[in-house]
mmCIF file of the C-alpha atoms, coordinates in Angstrom:
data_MODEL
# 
_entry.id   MODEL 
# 
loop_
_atom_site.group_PDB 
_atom_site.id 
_atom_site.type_symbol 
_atom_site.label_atom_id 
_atom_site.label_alt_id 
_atom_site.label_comp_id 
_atom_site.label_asym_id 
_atom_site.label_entity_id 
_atom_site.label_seq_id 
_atom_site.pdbx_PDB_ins_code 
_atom_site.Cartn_x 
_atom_site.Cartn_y 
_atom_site.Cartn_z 
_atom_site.occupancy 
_atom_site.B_iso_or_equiv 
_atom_site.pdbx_formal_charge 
_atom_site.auth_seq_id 
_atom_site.auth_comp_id 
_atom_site.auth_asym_id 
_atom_site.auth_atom_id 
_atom_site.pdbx_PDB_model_num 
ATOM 1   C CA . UNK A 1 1   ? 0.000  0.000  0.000   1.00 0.00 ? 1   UNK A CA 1 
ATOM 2   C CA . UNK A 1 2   ? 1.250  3.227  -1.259  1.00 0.00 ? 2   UNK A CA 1 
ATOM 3   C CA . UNK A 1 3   ? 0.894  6.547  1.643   1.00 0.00 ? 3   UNK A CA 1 
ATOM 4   C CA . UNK A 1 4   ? -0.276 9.312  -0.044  1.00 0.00 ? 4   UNK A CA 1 
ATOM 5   C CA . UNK A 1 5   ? -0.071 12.521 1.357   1.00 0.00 ? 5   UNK A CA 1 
ATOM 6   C CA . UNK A 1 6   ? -3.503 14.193 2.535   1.00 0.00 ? 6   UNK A CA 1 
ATOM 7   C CA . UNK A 1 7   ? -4.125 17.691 1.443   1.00 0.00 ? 7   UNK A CA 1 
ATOM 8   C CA . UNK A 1 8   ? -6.753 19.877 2.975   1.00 0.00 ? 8   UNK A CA 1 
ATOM 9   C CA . UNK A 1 9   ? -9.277 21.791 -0.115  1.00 0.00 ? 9   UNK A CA 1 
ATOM 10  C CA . UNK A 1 10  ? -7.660 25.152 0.709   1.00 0.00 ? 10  UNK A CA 1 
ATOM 11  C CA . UNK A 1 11  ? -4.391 23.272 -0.916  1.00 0.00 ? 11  UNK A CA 1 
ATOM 12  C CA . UNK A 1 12  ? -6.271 22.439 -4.360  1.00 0.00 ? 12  UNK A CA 1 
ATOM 13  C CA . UNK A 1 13  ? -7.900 26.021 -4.274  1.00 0.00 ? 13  UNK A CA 1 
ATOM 14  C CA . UNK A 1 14  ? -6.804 27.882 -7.810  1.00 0.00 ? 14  UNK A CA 1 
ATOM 15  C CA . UNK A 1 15  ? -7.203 30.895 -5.626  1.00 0.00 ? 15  UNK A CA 1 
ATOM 16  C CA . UNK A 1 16  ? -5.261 29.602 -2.853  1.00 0.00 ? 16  UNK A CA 1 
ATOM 17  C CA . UNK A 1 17  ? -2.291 28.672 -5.161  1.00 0.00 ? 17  UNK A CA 1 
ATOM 18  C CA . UNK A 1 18  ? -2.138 31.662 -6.512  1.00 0.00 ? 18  UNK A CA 1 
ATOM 19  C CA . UNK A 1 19  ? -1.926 33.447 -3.344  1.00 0.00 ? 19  UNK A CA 1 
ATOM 20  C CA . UNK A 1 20  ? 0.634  31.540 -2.090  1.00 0.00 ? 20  UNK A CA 1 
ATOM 21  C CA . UNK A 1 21  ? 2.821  32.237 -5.235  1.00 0.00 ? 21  UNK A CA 1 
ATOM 22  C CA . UNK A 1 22  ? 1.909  36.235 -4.742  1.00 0.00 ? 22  UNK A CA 1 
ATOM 23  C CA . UNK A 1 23  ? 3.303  35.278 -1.465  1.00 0.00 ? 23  UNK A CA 1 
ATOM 24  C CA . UNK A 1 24  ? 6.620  34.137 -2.478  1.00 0.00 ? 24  UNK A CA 1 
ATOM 25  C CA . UNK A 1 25  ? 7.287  36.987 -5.618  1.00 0.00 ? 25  UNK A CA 1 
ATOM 26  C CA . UNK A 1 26  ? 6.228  39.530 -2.841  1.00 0.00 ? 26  UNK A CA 1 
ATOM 27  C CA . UNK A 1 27  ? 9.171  37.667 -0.464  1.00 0.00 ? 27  UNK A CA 1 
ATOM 28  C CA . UNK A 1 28  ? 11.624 38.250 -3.464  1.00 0.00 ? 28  UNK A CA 1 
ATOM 29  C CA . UNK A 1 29  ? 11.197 41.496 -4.435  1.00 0.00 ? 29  UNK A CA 1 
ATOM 30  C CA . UNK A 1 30  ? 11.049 42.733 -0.281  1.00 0.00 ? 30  UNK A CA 1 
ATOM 31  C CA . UNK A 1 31  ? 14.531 40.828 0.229   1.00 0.00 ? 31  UNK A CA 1 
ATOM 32  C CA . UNK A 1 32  ? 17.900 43.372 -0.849  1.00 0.00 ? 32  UNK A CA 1 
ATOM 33  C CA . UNK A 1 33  ? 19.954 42.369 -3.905  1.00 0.00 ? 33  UNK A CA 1 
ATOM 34  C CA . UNK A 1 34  ? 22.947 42.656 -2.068  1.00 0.00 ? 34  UNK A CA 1 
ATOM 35  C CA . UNK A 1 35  ? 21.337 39.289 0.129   1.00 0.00 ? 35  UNK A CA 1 
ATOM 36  C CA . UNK A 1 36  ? 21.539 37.494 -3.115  1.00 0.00 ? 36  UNK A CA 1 
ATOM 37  C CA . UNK A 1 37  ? 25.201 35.197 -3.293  1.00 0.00 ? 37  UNK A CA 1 
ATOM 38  C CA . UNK A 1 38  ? 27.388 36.858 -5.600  1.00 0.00 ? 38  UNK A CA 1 
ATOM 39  C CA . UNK A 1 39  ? 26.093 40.659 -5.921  1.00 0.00 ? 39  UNK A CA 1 
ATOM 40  C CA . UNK A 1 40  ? 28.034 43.093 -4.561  1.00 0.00 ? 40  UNK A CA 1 
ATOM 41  C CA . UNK A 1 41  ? 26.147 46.261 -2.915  1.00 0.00 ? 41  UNK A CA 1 
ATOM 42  C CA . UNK A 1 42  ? 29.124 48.950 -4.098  1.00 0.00 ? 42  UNK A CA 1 
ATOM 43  C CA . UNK A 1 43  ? 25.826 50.333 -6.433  1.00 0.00 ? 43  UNK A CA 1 
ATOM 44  C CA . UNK A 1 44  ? 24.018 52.085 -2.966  1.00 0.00 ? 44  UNK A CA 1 
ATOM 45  C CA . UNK A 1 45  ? 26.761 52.010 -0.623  1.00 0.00 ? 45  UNK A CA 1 
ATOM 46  C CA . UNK A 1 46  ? 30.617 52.679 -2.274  1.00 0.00 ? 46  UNK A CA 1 
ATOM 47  C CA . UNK A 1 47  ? 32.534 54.197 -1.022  1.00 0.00 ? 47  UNK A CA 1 
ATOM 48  C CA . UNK A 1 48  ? 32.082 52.408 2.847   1.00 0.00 ? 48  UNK A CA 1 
ATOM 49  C CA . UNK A 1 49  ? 32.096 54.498 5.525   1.00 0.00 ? 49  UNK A CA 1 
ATOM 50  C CA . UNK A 1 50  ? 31.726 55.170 9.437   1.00 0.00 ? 50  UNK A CA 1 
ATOM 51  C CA . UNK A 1 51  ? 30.739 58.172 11.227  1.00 0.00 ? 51  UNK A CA 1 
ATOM 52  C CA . UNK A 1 52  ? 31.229 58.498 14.873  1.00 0.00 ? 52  UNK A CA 1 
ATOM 53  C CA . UNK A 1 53  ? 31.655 61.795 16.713  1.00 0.00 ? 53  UNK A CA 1 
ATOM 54  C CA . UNK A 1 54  ? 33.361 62.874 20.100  1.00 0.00 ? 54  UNK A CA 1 
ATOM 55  C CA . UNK A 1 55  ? 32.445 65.342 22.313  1.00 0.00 ? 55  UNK A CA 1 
ATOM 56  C CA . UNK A 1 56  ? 33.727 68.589 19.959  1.00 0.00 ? 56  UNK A CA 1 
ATOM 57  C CA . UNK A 1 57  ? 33.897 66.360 16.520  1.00 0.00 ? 57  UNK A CA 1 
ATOM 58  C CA . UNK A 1 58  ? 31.693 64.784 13.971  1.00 0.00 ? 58  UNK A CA 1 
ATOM 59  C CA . UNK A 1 59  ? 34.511 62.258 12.076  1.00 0.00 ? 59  UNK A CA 1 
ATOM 60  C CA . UNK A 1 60  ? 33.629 60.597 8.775   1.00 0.00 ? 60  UNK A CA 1 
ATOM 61  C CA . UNK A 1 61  ? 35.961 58.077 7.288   1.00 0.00 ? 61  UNK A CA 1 
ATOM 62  C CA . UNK A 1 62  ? 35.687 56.511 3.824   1.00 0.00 ? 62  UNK A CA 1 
ATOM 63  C CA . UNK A 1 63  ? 37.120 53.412 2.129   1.00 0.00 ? 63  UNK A CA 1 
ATOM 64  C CA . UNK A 1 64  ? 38.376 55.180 -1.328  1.00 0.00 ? 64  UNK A CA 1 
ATOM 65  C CA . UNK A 1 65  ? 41.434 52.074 -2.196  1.00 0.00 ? 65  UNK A CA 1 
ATOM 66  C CA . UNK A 1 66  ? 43.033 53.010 -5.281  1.00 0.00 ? 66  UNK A CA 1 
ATOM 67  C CA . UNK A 1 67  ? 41.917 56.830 -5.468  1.00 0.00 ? 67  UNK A CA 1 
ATOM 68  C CA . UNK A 1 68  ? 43.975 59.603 -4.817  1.00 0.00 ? 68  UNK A CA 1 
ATOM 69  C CA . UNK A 1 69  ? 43.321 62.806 -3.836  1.00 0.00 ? 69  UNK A CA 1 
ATOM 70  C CA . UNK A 1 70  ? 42.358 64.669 -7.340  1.00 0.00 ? 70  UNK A CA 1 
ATOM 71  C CA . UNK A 1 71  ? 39.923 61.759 -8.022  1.00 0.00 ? 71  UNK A CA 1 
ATOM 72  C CA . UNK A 1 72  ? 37.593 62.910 -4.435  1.00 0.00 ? 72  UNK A CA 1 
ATOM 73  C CA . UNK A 1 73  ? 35.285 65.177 -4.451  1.00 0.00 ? 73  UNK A CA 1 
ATOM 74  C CA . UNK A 1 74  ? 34.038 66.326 -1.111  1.00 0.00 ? 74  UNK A CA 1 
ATOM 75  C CA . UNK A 1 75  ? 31.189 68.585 0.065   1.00 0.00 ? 75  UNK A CA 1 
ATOM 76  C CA . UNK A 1 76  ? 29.604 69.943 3.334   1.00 0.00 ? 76  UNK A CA 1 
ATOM 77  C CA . UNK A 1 77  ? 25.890 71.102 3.180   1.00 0.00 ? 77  UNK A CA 1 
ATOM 78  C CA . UNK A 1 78  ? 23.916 71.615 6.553   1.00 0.00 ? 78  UNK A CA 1 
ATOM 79  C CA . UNK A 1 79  ? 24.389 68.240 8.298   1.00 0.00 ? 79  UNK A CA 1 
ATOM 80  C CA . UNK A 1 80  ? 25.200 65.961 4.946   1.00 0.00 ? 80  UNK A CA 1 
ATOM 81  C CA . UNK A 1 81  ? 28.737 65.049 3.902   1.00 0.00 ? 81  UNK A CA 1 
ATOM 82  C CA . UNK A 1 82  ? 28.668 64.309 0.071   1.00 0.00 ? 82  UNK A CA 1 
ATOM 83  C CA . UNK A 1 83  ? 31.673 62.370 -1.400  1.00 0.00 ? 83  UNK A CA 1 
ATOM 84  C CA . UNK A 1 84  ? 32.410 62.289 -5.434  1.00 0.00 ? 84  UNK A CA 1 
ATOM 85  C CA . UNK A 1 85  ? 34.498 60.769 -7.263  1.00 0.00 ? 85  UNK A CA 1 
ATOM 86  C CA . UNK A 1 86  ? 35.493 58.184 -10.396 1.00 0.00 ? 86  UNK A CA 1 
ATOM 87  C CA . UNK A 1 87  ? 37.493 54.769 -9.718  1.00 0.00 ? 87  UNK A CA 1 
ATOM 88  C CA . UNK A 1 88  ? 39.214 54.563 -13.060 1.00 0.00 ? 88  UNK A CA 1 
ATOM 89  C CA . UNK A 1 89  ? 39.504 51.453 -14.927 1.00 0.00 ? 89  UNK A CA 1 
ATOM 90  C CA . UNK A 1 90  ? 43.280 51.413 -15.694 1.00 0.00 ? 90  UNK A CA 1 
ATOM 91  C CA . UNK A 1 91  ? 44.747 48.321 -17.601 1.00 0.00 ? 91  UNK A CA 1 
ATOM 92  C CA . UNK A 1 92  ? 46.709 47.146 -20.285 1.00 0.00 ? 92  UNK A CA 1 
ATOM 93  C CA . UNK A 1 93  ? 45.376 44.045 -21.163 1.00 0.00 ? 93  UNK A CA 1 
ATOM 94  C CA . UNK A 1 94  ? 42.014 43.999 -23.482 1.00 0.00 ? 94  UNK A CA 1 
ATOM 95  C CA . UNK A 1 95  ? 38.549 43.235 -21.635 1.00 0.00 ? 95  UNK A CA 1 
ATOM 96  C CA . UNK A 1 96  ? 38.149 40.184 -24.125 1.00 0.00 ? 96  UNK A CA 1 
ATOM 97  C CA . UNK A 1 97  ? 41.266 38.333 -21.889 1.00 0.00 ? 97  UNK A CA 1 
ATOM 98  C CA . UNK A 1 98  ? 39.377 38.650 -18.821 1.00 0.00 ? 98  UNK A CA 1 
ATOM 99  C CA . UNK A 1 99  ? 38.324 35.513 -16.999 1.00 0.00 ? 99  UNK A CA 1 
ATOM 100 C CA . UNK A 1 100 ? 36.438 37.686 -14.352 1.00 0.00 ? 100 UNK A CA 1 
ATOM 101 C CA . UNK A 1 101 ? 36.160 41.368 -13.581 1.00 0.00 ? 101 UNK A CA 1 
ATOM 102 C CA . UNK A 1 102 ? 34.682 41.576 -10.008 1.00 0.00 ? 102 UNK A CA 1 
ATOM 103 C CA . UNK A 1 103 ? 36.183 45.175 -9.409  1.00 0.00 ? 103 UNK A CA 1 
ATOM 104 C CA . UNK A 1 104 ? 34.009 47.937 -9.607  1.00 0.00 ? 104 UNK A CA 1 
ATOM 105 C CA . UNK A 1 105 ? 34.621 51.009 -11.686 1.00 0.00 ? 105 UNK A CA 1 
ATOM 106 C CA . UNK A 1 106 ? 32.993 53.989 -12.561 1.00 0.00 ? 106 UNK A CA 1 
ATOM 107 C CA . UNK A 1 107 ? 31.439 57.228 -10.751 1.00 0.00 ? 107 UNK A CA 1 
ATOM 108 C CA . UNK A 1 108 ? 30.534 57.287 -7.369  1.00 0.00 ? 108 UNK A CA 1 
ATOM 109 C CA . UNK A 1 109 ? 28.438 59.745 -4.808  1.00 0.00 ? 109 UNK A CA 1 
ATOM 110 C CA . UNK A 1 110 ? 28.088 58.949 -1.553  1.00 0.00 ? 110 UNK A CA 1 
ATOM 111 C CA . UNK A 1 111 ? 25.364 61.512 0.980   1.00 0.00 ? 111 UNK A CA 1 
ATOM 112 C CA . UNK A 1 112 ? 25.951 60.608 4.580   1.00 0.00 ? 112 UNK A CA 1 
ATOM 113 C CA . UNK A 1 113 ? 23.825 62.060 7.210   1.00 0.00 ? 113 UNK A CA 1 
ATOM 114 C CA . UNK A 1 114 ? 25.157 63.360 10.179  1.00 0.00 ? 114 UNK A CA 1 
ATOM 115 C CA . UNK A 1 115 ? 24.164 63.442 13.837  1.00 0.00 ? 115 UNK A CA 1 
ATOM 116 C CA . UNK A 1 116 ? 24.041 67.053 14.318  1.00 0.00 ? 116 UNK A CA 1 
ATOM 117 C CA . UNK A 1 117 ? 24.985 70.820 12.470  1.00 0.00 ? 117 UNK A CA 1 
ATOM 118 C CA . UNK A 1 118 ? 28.597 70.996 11.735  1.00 0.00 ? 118 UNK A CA 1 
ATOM 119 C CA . UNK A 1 119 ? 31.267 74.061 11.441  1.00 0.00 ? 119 UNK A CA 1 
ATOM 120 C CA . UNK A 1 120 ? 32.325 73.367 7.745   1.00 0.00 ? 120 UNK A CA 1 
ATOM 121 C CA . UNK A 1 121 ? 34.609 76.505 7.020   1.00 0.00 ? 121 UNK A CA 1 
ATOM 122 C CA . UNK A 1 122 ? 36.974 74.726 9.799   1.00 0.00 ? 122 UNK A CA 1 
ATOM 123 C CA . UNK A 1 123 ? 35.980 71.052 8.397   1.00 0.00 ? 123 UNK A CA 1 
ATOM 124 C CA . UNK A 1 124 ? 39.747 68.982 7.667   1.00 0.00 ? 124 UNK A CA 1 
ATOM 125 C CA . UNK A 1 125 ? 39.970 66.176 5.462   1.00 0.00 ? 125 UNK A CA 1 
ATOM 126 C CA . UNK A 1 126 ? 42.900 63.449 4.869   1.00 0.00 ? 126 UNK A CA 1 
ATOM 127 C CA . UNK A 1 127 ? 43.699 60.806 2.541   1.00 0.00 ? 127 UNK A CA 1 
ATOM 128 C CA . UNK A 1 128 ? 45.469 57.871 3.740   1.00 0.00 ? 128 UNK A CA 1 
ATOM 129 C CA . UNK A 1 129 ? 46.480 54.657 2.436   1.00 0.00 ? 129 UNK A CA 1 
ATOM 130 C CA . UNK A 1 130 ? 43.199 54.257 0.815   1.00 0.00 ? 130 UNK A CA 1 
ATOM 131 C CA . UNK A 1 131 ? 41.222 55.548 3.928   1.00 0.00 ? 131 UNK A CA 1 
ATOM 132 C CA . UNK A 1 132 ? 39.845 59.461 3.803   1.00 0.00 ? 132 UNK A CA 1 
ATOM 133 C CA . UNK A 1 133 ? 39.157 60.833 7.254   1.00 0.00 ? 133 UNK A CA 1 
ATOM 134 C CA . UNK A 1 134 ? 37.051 64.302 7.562   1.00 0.00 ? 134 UNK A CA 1 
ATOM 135 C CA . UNK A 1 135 ? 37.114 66.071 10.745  1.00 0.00 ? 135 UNK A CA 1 
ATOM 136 C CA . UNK A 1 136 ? 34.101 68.227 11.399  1.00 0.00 ? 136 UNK A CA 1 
ATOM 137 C CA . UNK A 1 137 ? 33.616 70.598 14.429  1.00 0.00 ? 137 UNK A CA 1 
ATOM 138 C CA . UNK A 1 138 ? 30.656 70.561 16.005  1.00 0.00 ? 138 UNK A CA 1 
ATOM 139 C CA . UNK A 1 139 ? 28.572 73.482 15.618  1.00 0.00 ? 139 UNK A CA 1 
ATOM 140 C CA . UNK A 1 140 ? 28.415 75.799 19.354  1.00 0.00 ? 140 UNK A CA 1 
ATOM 141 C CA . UNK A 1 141 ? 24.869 75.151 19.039  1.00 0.00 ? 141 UNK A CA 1 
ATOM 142 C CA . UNK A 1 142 ? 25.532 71.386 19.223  1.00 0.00 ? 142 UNK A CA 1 
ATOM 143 C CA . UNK A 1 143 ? 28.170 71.371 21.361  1.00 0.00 ? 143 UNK A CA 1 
ATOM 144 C CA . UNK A 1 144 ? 26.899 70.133 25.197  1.00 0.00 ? 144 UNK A CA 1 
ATOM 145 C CA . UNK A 1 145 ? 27.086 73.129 27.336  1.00 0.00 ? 145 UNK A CA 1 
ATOM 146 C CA . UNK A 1 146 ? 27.866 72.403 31.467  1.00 0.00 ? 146 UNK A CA 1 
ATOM 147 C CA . UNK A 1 147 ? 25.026 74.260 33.252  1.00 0.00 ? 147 UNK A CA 1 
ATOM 148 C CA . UNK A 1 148 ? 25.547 75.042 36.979  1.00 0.00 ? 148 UNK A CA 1 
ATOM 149 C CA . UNK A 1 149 ? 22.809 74.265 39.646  1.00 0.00 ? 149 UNK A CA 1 
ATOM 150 C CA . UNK A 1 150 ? 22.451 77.459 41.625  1.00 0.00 ? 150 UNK A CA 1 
ATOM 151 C CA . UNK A 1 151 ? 21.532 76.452 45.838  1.00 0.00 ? 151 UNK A CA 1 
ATOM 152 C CA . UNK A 1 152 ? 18.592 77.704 47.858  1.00 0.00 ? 152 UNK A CA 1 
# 
């Protein structure tokens, strides 16, 4: 004797089947690309960056491997850093010789949000080994201010 497995109506429902396949392309297209295996996410978030501030600073640093000064482009507006810039595809060798290109090249812009105002006439930015660090002041309106407690 042969088991053969019991399904419930709902199961041979038309309807039903194509609600659970709405279902599953509604799972798909909710999930990120960069989730997938083998897609990178350098289209939304190159170049890679933290932001973390102190008690008088707001510091951004950036991932830019490869680039060199003249090839960033950085601006201050409000309380958003923007970073520009191209990664130049520099080679000798034809792209038909390629087995696999997995670097990314092209133009990039970056908008980071940060925590609070900043001073950006007295913003400093460096460049090193791949790794561009931007110093912002707080603004004086940001800044925490010690308040005494005046007695009875």
């Amino acid at each position: 004797m042969t088991l053969v497995r019991w399904r419930p109506k709902r199961e041979l429902d038309p309807f039903a089947l194509m609600e659970n396949l709405q279902s599953q392309i509604n799972r798909v297209f909710n999930t990120s690309l960069t989730d997938w295996p083998g897609v990178s996410g350098w289209g939304t978030s190159f170049p890679l960056v933290d932001v973390y501030e102190d008690k008088d600073n707001v510091i951004v640093t950036a991932e830019v491997p490869g680039l060199e000064q003249k090839d960033v482009e950085l601006s201050i507006t409000g309380n958003t850093v923007t970073l520009k810039g191209e990664k130049k595809h520099v080679s000798e060798r034809k792209e038909e010789s390629y087995q696999r290109i997995e670097r990314s090249y092209g133009s990039f812009q970056r908008v980071i949000e940060l925590p609070c105002e900043v001073n950006a006439d007295k913003a400093k930015a460096k460049l090193d080994n791949g790794v561009l660090a931007v110093t912002l002041p707080k603004s004086e309106a940001h800044k925490p201010k010690q308040i005494t407690i005046a007695a009875k």
